[in-house]
DRENDO-1510 file (C-alpha; in Angstrom, 1 decimal, always signed):
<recs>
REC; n; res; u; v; w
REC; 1; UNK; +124.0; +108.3; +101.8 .
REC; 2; UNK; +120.3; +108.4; +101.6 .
REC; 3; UNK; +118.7; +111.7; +102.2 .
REC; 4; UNK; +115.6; +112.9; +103.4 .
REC; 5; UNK; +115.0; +110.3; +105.8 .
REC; 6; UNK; +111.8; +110.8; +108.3 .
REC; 7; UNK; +114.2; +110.2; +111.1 .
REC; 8; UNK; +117.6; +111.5; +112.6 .
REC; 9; UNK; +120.1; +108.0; +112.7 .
REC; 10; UNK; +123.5; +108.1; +113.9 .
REC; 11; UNK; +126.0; +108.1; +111.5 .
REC; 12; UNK; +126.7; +105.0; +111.6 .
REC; 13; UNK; +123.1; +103.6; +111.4 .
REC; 14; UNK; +123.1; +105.4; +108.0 .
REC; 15; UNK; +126.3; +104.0; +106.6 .
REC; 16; UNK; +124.8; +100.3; +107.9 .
REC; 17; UNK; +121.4; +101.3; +105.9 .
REC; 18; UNK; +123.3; +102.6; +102.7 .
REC; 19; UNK; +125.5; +99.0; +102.9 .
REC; 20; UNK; +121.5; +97.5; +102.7 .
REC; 21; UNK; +120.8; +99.1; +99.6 .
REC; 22; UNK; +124.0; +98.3; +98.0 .
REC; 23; UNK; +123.5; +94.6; +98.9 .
REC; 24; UNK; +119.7; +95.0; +97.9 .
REC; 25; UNK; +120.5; +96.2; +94.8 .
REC; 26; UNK; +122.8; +93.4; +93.9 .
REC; 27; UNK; +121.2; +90.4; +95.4 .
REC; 28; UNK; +118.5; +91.7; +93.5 .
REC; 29; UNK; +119.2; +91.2; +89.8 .
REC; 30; UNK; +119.2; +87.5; +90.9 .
REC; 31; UNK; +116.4; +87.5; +93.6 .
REC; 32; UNK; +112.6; +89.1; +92.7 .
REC; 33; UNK; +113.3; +90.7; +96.1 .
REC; 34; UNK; +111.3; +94.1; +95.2 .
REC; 35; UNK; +109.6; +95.1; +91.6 .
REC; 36; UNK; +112.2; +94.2; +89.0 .
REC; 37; UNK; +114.6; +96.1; +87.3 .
REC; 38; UNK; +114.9; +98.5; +90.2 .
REC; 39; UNK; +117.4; +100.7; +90.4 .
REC; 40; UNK; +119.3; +102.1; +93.8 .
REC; 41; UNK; +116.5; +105.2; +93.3 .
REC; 42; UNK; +113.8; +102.8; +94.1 .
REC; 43; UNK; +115.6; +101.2; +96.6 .
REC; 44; UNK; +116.1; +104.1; +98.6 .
REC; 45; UNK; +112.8; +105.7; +98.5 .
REC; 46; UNK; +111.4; +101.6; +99.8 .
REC; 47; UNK; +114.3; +102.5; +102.7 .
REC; 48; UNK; +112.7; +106.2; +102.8 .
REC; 49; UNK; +108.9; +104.7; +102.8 .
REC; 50; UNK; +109.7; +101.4; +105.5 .
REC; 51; UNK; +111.7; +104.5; +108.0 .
REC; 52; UNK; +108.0; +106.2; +108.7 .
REC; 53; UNK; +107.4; +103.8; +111.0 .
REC; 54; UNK; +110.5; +104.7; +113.3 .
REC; 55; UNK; +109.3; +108.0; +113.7 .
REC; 56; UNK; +107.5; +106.5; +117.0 .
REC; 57; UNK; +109.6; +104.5; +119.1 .
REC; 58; UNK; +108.9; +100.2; +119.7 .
REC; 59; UNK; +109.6; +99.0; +123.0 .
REC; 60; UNK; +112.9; +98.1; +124.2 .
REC; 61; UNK; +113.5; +94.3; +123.9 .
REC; 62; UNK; +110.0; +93.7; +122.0 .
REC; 63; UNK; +109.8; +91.1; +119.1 .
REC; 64; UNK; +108.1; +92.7; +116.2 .
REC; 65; UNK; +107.2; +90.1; +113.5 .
REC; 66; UNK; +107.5; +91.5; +109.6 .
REC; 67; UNK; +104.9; +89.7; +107.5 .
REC; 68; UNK; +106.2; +89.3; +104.4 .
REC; 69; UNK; +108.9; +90.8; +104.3 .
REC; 70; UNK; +110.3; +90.5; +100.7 .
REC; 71; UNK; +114.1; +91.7; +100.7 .
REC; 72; UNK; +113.7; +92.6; +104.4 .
REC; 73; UNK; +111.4; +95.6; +103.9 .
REC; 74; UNK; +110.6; +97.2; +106.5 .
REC; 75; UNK; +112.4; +94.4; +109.3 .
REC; 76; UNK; +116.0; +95.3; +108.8 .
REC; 77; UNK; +115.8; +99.1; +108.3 .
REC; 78; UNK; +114.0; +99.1; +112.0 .
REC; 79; UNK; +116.2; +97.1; +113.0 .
REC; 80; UNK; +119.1; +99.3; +112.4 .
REC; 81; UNK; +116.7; +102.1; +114.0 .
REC; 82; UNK; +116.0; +100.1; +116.7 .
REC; 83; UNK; +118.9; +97.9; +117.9 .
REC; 84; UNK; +117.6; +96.6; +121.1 .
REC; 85; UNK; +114.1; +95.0; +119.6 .
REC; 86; UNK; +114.0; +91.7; +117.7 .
REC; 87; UNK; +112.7; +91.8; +114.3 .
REC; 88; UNK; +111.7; +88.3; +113.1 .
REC; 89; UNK; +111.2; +88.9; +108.8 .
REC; 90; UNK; +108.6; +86.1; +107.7 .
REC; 91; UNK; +108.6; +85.1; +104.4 .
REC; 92; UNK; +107.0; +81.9; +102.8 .
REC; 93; UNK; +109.9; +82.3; +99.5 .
REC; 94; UNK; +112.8; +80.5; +100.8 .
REC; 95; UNK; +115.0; +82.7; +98.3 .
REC; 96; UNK; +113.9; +85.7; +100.1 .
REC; 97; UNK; +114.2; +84.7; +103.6 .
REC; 98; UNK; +118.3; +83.7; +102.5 .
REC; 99; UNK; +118.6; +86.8; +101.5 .
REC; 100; UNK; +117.4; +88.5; +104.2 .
REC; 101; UNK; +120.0; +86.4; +106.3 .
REC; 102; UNK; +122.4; +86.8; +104.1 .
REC; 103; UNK; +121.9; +90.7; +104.2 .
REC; 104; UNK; +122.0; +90.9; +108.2 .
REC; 105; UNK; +125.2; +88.8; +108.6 .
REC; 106; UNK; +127.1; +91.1; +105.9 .
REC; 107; UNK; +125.7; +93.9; +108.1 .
REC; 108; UNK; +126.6; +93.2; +111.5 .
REC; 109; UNK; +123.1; +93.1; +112.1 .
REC; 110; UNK; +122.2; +90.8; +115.3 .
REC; 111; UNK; +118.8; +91.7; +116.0 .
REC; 112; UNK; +117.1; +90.4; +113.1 .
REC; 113; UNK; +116.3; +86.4; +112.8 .
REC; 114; UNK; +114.0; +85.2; +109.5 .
REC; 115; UNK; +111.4; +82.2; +109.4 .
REC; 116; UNK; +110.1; +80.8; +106.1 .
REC; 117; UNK; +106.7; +79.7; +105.6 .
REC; 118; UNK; +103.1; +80.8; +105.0 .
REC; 119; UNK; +102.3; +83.5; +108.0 .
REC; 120; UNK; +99.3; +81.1; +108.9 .
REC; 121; UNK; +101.5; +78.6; +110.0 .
REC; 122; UNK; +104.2; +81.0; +112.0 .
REC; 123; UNK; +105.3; +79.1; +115.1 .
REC; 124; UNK; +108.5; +81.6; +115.7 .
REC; 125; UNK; +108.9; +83.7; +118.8 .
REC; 126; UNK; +105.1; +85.2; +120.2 .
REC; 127; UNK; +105.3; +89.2; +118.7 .
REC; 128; UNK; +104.5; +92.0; +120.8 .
REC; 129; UNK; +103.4; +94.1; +117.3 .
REC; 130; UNK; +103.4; +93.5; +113.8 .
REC; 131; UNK; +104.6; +95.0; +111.0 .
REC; 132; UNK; +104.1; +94.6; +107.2 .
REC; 133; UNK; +104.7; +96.7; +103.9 .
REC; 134; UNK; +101.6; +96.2; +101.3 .
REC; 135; UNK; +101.8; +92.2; +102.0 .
REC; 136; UNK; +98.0; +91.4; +102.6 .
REC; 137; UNK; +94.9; +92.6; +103.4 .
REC; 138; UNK; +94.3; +93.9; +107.1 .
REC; 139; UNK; +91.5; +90.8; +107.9 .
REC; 140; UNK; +94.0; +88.8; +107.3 .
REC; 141; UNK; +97.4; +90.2; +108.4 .
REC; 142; UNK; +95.6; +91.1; +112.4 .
REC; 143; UNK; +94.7; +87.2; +112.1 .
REC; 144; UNK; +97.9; +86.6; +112.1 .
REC; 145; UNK; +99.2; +88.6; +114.6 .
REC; 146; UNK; +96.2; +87.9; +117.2 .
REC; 147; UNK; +97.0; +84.3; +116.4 .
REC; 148; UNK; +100.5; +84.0; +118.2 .
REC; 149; UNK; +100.9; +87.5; +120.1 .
REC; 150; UNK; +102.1; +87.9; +123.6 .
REC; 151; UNK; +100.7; +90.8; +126.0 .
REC; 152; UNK; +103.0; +94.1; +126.3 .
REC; 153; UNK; +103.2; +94.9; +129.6 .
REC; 154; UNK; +105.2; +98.8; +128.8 .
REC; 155; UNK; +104.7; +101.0; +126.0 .
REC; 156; UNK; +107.1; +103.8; +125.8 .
REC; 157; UNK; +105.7; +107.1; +125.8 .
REC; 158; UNK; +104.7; +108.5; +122.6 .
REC; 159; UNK; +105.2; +104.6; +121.3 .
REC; 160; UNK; +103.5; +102.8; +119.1 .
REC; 161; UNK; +100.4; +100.7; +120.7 .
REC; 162; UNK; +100.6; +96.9; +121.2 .
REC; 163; UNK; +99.1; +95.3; +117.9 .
REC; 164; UNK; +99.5; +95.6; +113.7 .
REC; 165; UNK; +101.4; +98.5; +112.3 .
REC; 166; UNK; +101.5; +98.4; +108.3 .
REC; 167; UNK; +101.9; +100.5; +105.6 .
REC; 168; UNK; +99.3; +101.2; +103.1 .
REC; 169; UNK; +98.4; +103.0; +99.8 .
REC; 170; UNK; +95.3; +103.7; +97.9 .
REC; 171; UNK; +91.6; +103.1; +98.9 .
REC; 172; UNK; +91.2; +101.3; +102.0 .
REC; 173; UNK; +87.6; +101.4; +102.1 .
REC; 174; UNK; +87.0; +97.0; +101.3 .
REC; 175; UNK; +89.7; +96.1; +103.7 .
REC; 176; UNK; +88.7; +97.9; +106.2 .
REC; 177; UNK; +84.9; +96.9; +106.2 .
REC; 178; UNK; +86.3; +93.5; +106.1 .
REC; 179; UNK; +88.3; +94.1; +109.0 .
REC; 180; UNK; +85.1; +95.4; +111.2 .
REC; 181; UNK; +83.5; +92.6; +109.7 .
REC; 182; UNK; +85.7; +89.7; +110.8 .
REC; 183; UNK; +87.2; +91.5; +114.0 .
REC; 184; UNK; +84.1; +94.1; +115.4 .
REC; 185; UNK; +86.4; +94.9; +118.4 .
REC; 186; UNK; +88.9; +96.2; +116.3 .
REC; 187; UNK; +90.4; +99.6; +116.3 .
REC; 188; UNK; +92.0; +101.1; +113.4 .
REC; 189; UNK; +94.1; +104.3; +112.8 .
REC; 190; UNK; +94.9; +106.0; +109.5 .
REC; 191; UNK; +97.7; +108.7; +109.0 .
REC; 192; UNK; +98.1; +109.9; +105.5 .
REC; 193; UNK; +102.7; +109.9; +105.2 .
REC; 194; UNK; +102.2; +114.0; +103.7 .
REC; 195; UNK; +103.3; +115.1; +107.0 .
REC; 196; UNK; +106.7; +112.9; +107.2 .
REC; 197; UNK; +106.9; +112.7; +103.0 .
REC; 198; UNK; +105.6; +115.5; +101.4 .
REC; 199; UNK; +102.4; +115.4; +99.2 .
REC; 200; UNK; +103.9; +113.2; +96.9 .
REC; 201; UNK; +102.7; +110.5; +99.4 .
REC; 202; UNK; +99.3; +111.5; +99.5 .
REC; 203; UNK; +98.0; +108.0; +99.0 .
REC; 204; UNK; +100.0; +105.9; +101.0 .
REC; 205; UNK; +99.4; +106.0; +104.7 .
REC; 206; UNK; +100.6; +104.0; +108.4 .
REC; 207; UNK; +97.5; +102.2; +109.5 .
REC; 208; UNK; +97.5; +100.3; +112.9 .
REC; 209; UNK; +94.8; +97.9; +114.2 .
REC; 210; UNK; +94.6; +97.0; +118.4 .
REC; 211; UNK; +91.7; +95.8; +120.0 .
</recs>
């Protein structure tokens, strides 16, 4: 089982997350899903890294839309944290998105759907937030999201606010100047991951972006 996970999972949301990373780990000497060779270490501390983000709830029955998602990083580990949301993982290698697919039906997982294609051109179901693991600069992943959102009428307390949450490391200074640049009315958080990691996380951090 993985340890030292930011959140408490049921039991059996851990053995469905621990099935991920053995499928991950396989599908992946054939599939560039993650950085290449990576062993089920790696994998694991990805599974660790995507989980900060369910350490504030999404609302029940909200589609979240995972911008290049890769190997399904972080759509399918929330969606084992979060059963009753609908993750869509976008991804414009075709490879990847099969895999993804292929991943969620071995699973069991029914709350996770894939769409292949460049995130500019995303015509799936209308998210209520976004997610995405270092995929693209903020400018440009809030463009997408702004582009096809729908309103959120609830958020849960303590929840996560309607809009972009993402996962970041290293100096953010560029992309967020960019950001004000391109989108003045938008509203950015930082929060370093020390508090949920430990200090070996220093310079990654959850940003999120609303207007």
């Amino acid at each position: 089982m993985i340890s030292d996970l930011p959140v408490v999972l049921a039991p059996s949301q851990r053995e469905t997350l621990d099935a991920y990373v053995g499928q991950m780990e396989r599908v992946n000497q054939r599939v560039n899903l993650v950085a290449r060779p990576a062993v089920r270490a790696d994998l694991e501390r990805h599974v660790r890294h995507c989980l900060t983000l369910a350490t504030r709830p999404f609302p029940d029955g909200a589609v979240v839309v995972d911008w290049g998602t890769g190997g399904g990083l972080p759509a399918i580990p929330l969606a084992i944290a979060f059963p009753s949301i609908q993750m869509m993982a976008v991804d414009a290698v075709g490879k990847k998105t099969e895999a993804v697919k292929l991943f969620a039906r071995r699973l069991g997982i029914e709350n996770v759907d894939v769409w292949n294609g460049r995130a500019e051109a995303y015509d799936g179901p209308e998210p209520h937030l976004s997610v995405s693991r270092a995929t693209a600069p903020l400018a440009s992943l809030w463009a997408w999201h702004t582009r096809v959102r729908a309103p959120l009428d609830e958020i849960p307390e303590g929840g996560w606010p309607a809009g972009l949450v993402c996962l970041k490391g290293g100096d953010l200074g560029s992309e967020m100047a960019d950001l004000a640049r391109q989108f003045p009315e938008a509203v950015v958080t930082h929060a370093p991951l020390t508090d949920l990691l430990g200090e070996e996380w220093a310079d990654k951090a959850i940003v999120t972006v609303t207007d």
